[in-house]
LOLUMBA-470235 format. One line per 3 residues: their letters; for each residue x, y, z of N, C-alpha, C. Coordinates in steps of 0.1 Angstrom, whole numbers, plus 5000, padded with zeros to 4 digits. Last residue first. Example, Ala and Ser with C-alpha at 12.3 -4.5 7.8 and 13.67 -1.06 7.14 Angstrom:
BEGIN
sa) 5128,4978,5071,5137,4989,5071,5129,5000,5079  5132,4943,5078,5123,4955,5078,5132,4967,5078
***
This chain:
BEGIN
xxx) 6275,0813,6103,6280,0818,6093,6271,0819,6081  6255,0813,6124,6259,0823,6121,6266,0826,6107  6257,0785,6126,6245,0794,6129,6246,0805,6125
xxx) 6283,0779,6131,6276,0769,6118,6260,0778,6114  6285,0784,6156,6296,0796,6140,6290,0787,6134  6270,0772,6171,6269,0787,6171,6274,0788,6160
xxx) 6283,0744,6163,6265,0751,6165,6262,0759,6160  6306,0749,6180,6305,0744,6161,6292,0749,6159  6300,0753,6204,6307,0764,6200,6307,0758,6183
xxx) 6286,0730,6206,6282,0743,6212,6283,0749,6205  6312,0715,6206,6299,0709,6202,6292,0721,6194  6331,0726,6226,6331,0722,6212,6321,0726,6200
xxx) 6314,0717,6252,6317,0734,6248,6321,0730,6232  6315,0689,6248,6301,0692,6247,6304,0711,6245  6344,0684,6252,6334,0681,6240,6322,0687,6237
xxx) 6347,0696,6275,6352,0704,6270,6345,0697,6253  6327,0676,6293,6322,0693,6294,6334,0698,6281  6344,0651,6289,6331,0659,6283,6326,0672,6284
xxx) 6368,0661,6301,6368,0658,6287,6354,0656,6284  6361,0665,6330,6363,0680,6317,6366,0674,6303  6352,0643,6335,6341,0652,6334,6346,0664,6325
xxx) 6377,0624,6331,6367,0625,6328,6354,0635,6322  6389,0636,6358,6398,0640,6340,6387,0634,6334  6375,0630,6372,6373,0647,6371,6382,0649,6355
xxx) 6378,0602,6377,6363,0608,6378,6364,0620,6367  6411,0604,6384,6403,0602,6369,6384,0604,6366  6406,0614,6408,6411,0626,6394,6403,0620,6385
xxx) 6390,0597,6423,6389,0608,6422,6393,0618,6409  6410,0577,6417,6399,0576,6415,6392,0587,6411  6438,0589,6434,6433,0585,6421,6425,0585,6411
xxx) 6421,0589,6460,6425,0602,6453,6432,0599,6440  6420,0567,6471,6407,0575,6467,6413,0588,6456  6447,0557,6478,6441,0551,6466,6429,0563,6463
xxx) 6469,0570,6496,6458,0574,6498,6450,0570,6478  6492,0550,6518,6488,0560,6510,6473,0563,6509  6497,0529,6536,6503,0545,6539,6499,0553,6526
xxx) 6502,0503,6532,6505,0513,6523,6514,0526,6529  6481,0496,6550,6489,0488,6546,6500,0495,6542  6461,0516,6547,6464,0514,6561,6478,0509,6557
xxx) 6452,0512,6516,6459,0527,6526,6464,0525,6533  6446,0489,6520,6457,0490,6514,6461,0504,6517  6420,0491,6533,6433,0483,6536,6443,0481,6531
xxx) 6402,0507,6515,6413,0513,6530,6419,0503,6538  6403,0497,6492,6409,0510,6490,6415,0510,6510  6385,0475,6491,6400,0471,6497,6407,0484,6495
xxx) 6361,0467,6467,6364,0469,6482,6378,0470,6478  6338,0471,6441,6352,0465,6444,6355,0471,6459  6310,0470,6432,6316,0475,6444,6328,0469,6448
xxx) 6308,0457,6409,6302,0464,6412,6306,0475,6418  6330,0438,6393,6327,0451,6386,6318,0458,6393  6358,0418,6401,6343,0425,6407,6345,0436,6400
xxx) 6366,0387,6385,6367,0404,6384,6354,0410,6390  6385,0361,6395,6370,0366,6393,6377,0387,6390  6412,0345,6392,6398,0338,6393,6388,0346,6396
xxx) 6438,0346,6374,6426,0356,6376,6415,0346,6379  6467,0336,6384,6456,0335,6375,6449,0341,6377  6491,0338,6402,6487,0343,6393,6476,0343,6380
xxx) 6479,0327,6425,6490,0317,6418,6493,0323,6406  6452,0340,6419,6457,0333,6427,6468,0325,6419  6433,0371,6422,6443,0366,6417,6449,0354,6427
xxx) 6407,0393,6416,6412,0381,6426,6420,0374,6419  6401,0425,6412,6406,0415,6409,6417,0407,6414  6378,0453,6405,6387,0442,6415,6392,0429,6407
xxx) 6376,0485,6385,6372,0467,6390,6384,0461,6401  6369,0507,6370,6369,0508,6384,6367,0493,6385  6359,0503,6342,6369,0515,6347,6375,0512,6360
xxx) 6349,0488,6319,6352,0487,6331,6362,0493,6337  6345,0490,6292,6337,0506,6301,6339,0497,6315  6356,0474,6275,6343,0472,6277,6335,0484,6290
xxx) 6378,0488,6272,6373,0486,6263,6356,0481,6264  6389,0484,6297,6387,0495,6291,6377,0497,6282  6394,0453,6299,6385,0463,6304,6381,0474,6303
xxx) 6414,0447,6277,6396,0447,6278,6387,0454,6290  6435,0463,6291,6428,0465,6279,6413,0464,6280  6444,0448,6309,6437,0456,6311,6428,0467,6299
xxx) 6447,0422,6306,6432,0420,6307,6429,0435,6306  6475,0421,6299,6464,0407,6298,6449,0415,6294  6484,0436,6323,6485,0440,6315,6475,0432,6299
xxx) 6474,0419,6346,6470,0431,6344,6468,0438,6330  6495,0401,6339,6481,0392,6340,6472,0408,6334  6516,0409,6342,6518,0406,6328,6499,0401,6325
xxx) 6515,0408,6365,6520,0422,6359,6515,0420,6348  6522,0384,6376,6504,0392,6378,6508,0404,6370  6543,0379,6367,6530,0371,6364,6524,0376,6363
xxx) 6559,0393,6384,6559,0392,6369,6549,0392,6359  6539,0407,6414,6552,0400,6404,6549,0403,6390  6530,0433,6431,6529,0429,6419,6539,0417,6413
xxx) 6533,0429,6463,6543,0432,6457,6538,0427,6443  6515,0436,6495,6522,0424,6487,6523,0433,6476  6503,0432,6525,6513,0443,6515,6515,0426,6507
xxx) 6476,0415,6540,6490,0420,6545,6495,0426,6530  6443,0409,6556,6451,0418,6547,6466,0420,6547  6424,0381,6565,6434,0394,6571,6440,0397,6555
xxx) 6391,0369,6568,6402,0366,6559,6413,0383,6565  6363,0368,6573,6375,0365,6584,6387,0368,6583  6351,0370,6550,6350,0360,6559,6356,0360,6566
xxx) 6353,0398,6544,6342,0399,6548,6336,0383,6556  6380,0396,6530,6379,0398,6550,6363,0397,6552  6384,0363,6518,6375,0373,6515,6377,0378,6532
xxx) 6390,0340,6519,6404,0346,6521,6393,0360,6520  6385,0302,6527,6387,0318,6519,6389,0329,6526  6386,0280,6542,6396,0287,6530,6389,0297,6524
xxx) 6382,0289,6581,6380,0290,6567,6389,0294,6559  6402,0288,6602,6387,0279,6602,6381,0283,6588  6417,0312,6604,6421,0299,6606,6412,0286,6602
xxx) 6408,0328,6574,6411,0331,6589,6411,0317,6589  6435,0336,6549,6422,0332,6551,6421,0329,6566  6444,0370,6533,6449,0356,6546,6436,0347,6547
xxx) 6455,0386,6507,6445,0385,6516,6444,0369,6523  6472,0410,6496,6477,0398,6499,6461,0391,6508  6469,0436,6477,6470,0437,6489,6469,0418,6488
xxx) 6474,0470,6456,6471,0455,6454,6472,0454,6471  6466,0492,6429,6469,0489,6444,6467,0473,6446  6464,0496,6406,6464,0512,6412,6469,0508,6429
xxx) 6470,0486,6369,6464,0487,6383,6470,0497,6397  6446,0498,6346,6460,0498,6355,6459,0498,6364  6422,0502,6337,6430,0493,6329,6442,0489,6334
xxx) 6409,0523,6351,6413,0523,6338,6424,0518,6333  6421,0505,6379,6414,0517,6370,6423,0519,6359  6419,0478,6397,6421,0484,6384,6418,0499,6382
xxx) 6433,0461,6428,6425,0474,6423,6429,0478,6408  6436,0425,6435,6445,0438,6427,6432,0453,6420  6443,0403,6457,6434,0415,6450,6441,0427,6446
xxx) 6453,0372,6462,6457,0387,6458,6446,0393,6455  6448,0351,6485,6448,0354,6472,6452,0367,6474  6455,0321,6507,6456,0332,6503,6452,0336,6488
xxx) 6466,0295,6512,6476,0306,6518,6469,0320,6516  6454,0280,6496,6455,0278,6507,6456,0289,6519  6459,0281,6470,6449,0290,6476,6447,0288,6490
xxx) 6485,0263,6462,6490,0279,6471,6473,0285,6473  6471,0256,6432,6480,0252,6447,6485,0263,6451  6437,0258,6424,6454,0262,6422,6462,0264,6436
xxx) 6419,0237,6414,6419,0242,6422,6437,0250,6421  6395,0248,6383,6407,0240,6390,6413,0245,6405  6358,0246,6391,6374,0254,6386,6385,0244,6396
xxx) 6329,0251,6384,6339,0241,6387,6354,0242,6383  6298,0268,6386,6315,0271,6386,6321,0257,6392  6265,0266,6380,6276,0264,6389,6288,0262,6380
xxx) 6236,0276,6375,6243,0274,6371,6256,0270,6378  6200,0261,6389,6208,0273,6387,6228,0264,6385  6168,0253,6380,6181,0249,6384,6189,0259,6383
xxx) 6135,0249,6397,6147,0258,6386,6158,0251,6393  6121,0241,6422,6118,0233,6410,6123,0238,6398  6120,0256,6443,6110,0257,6437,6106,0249,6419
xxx) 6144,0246,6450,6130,0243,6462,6123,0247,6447  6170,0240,6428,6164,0248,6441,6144,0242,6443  6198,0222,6422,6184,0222,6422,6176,0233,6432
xxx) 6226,0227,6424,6216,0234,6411,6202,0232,6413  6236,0228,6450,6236,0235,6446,6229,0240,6433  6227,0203,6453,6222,0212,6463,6227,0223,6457
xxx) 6236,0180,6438,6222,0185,6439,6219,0197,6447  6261,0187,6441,6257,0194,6432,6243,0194,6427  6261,0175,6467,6265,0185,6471,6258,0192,6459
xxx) 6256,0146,6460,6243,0152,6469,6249,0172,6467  6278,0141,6446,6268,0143,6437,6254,0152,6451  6300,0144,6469,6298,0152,6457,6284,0152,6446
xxx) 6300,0125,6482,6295,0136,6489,6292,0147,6475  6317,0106,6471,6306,0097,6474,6294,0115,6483  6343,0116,6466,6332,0117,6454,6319,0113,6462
xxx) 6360,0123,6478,6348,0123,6489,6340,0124,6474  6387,0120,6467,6387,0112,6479,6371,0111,6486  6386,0147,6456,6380,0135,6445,6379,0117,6458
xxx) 6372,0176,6472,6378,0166,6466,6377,0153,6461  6362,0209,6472,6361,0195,6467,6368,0189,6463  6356,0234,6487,6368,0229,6483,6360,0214,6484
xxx) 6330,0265,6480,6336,0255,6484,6350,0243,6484  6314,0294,6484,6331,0290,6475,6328,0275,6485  6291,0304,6494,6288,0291,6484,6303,0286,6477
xxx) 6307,0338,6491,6298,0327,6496,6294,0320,6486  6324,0356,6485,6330,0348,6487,6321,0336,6495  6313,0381,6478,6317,0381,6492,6323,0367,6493
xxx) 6289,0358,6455,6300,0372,6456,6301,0370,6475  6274,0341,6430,6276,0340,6441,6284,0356,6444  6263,0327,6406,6259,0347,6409,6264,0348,6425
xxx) 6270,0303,6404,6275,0313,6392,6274,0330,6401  6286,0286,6430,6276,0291,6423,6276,0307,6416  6315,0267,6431,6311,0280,6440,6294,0280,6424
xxx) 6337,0246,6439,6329,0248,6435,6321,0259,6440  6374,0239,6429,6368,0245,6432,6351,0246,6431  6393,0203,6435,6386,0213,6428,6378,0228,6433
xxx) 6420,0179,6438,6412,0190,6446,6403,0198,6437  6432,0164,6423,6427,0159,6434,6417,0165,6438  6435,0165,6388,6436,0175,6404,6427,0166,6411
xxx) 6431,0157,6366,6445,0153,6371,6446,0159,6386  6394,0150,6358,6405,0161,6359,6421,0155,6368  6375,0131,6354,6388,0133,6343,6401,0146,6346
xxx) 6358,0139,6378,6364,0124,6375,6381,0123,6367  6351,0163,6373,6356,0160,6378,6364,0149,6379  6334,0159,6347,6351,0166,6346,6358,0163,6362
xxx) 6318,0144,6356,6327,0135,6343,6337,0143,6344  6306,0158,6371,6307,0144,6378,6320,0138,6367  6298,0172,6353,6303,0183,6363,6313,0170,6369
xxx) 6276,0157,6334,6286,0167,6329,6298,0170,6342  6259,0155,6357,6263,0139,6349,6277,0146,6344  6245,0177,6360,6252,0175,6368,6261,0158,6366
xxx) 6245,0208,6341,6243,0191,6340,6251,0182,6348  6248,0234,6344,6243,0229,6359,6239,0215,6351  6285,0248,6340,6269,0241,6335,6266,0239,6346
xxx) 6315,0256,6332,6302,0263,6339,6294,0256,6333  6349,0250,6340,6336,0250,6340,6325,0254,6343  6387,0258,6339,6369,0265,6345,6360,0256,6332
xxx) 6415,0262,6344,6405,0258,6334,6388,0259,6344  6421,0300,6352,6422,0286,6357,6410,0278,6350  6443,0323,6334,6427,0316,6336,6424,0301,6341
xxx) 6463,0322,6321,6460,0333,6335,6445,0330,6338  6464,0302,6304,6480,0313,6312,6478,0319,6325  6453,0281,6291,6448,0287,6305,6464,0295,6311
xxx) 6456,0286,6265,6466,0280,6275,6462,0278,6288  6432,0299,6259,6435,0289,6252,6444,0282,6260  6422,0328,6264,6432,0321,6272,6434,0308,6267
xxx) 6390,0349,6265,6400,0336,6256,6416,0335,6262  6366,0347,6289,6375,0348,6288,6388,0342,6277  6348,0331,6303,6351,0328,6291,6360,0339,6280
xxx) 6354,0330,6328,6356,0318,6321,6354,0318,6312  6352,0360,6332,6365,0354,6332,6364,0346,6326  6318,0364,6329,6327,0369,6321,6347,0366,6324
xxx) 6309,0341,6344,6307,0342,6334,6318,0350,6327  6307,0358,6370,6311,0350,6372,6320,0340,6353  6285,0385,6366,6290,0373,6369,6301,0369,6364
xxx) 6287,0405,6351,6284,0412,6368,6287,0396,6373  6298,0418,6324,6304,0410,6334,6305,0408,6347  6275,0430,6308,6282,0417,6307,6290,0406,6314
xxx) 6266,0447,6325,6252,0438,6323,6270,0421,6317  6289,0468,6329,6283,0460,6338,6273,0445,6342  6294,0472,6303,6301,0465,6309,6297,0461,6321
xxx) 6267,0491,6297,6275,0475,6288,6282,0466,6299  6273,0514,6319,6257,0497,6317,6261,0484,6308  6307,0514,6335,6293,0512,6322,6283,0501,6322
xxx) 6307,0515,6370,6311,0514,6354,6300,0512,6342  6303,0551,6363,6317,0537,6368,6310,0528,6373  6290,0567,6334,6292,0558,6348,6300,0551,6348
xxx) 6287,0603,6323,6294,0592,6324,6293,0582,6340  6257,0610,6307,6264,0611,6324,6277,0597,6321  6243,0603,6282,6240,0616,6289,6251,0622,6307
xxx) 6241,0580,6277,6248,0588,6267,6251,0601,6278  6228,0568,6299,6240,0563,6296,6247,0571,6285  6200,0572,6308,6205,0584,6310,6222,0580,6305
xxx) 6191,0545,6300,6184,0557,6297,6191,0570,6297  6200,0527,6311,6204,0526,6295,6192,0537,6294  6193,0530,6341,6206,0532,6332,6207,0539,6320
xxx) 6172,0510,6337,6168,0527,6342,6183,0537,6336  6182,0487,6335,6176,0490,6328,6168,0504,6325  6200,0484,6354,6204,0481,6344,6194,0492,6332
xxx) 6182,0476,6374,6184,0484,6379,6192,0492,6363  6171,0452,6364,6161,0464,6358,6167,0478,6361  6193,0435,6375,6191,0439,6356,6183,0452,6354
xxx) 6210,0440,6399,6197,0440,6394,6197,0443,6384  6238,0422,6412,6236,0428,6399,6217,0430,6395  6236,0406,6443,6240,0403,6430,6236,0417,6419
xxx) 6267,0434,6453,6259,0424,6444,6249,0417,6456  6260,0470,6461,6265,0455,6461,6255,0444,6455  6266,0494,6443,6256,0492,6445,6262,0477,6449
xxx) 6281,0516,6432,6285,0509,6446,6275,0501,6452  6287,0534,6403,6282,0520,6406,6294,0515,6421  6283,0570,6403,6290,0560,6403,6285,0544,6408
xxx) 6278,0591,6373,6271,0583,6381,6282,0570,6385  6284,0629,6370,6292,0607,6371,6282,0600,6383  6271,0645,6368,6283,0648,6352,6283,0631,6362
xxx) 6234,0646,6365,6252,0644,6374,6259,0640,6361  6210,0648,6353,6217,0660,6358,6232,0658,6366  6198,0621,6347,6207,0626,6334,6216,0644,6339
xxx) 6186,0619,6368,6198,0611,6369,6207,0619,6360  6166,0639,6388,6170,0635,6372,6184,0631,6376  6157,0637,6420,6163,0643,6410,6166,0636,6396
xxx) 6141,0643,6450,6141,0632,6436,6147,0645,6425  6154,0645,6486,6151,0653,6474,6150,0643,6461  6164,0650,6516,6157,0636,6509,6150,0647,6496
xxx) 6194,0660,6534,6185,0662,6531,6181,0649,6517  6221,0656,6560,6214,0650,6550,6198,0657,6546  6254,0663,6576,6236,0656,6575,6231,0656,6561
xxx) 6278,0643,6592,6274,0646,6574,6255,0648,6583  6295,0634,6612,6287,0650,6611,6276,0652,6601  6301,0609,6606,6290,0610,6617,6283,0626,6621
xxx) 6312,0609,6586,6301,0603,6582,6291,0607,6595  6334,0627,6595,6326,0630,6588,6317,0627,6585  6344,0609,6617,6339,0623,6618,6327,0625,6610
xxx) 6356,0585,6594,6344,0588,6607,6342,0596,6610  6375,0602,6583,6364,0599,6572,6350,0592,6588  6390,0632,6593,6387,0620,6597,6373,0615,6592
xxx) 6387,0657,6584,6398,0652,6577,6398,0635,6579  6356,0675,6577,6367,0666,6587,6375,0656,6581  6356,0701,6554,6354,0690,6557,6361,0676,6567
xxx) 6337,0737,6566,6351,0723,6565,6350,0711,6568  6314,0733,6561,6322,0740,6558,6334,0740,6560  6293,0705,6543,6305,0711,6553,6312,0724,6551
xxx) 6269,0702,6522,6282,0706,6523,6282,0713,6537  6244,0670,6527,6247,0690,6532,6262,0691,6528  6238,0649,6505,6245,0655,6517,6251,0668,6519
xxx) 6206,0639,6496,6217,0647,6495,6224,0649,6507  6193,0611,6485,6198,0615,6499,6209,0625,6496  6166,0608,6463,6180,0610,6469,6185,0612,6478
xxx) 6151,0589,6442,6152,0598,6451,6161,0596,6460  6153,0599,6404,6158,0590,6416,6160,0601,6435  6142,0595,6368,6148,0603,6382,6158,0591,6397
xxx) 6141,0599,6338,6143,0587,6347,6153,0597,6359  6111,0608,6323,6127,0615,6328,6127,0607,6341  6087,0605,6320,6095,0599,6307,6107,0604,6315
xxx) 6073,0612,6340,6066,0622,6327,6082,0619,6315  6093,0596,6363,6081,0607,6357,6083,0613,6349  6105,0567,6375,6105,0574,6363,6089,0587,6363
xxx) 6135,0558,6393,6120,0557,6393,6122,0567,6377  6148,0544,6417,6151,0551,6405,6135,0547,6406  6156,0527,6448,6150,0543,6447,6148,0548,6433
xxx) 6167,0507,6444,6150,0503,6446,6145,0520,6447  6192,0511,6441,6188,0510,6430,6172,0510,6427  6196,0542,6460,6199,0528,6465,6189,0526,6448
xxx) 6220,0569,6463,6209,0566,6461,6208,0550,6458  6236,0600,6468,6231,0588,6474,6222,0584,6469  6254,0626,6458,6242,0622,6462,6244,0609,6465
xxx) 6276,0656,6463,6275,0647,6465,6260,0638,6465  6295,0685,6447,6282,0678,6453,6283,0661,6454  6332,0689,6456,6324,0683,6447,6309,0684,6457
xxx) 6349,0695,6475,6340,0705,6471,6329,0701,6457  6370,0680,6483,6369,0688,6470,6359,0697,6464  6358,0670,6502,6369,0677,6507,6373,0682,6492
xxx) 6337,0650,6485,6334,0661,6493,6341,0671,6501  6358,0633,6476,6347,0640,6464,6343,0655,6477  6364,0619,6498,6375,0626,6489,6369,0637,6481
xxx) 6339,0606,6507,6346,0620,6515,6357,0623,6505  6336,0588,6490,6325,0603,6487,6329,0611,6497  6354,0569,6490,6352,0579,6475,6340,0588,6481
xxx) 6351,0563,6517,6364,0565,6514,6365,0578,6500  6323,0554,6512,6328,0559,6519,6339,0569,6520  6331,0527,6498,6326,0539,6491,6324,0548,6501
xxx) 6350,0517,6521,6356,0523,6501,6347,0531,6497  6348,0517,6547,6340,0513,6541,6344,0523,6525  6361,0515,6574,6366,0504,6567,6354,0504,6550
xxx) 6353,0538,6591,6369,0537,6587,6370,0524,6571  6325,0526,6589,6332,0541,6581,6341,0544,6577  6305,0508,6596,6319,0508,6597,6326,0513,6590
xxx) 6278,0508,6586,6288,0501,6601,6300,0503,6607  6258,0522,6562,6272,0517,6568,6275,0517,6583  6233,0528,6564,6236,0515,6565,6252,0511,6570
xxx) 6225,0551,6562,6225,0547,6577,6229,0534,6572  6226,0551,6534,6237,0563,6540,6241,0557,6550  6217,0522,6513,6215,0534,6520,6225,0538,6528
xxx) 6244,0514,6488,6235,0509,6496,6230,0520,6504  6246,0532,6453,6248,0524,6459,6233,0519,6473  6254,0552,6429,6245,0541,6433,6248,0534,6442
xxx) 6259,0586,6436,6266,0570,6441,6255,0565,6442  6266,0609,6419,6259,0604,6423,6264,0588,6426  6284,0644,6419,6282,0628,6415,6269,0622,6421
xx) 6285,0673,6400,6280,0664,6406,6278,0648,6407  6315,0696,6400,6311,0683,6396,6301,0677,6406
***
């Protein structure tokens, strides 16, 4: 099996122990899978066949069992190859979401299975796809707003029974522009939501006003999906000086325990994600509600290993490969109907 990882360049990672895609392309590579690299500003097109130039990684003859070793032995060769030639194209590409990158995709998308699908990715790379989300009760969906009419934003806050609210911008991720608003500092809040929809050049941009849910103080959950189930979860701390809980802000990692709620939340959503070709997602859970789904580059495989003691990549990994022989055994099918349709 060859894969290919959209993602960020090779020399960029920092920090190897701590880096998921990382994590999936030494598991792939102690399997003897080929392996490629490639950043979205690399796809390109000649003579109509949507390529991409690549960073191949030399096979090891044994592969070091320590995922630092290995990033630090791996060498590399720079080669352009046809996308539509890897049985899995995988999405590690970090946000925000480039459309055109989208748009090189919906070319080779019948042809290569990707984690995750160009549909499902174009529909739910924001913010957008939870809040609207149907939930009528808000069961597992905190009531949410999204406009940038800022008269609009001023009136739900006003009318909401929560002291406290959330505000973060629509294409935000890592957990930047999250803010905590209260109804005690209205006199800060209209300058605030000028700043967040008016920009310098004279466009407005969209904004998230969500209820705030008691206990985010403490924390959220991230729960790892695949195919619809979830595979790992982990407790995330916010560091003393900031509420959010993201480690990329500070935030610590401790074990935590599926409840009812979030069981029932999973079970909720994991459907549609299937269904929409979201194979491989994150999800932020607080008080049991779902406040966002990352569909690009979900994080947290190796702090839940650490936590754990197990090993999430290797999940991932199978279903990649239960995957590829269900097409390779469709496409031999195919073939084989062809031939005796040719013959007989």
């Amino acid at each position: 099996m060859n894969v290919c990882f959209l993602m960020y360049p090779w020399e960029d990672i920092k920090s190897p122990e701590n880096d998921t895609s990382l994590t999936l392309i030494h598991e792939c590579a102690k399997r003897g899978h080929g392996v490629v690299i490639c950043t979205p500003s690399n796809l390109t097109i000649r003579n109509s066949v949507t390529s991409a130039f690549c960073t191949i990684l030399n096979r090891h003859e044994k592969v070091p069992a320590s995922i630092k070793s290995f990033y630090k032995r791996t060498t590399t060769r720079e080669e352009m190859l046809p996308l539509a030639g890897f049985d899995v194209i995988f999405m590690r590409a970090e946000p925000p979401l480039d459309p055109l990158m989208l748009n090189f995709l919906d070319s080779v998308k019948d042809d290569v299975f990707i984690i995750n699908s160009v549909r499902g990715m174009r529909e739910a790379n924001n913010k957008l796809y939870t809040a609207a989300f149907e939930d009528p009760n808000n069961d597992i969906i905190p009531v949410t707003h999204v406009s940038k009419n800022k008269n609009y934003l001023i009136q739900m806050i006003e009318e909401s029974d929560a002291d406290k609210m959330i505000l973060k911008p629509l294409d935000g991720f890592g957990g930047s522009g999250v803010i905590l608003i209260e109804k005690s500092a209205m006199g800060n809040i209209n300058s605030l939501l000028d700043f967040y929809i008016h920009k310098k050049d004279g466009s407005s941009e969209y904004v998230i006003l969500q209820e705030y849910i008691e206990g985010a103080d403490q924390g959220d959950v991230r729960i790892l999906m695949l195919n619809g189930t979830p595979i790992g979860a982990m407790r995330r701390i916010p560091g003393e000086k900031d509420h959010r809980s993201n480690v990329s802000a500070g935030g610590t990692v401790a074990k935590h325990k599926l409840n009812p709620q979030e069981k029932k939340l999973c079970q909720t959503i994991g459907a549609k994600l299937v269904k929409d070709g979201l194979y491989f997602v994150g999800l932020d859970v607080i008080g049991g509600k779902l406040v966002e789904v990352n569909v690009m580059s979900p994080g947290g495989i190796t702090y839940m290993n650490k936590v754990y003691k197990t090993r999430i990549q290797e999940k991932v990994v199978d279903f990649m490969e239960s995957k590829f022989l269900e097409r390779n055994a469709a496409f031999l099918r195919k073939t084989d109907l062809k031939k005796r349709v040719r013959e007989a």
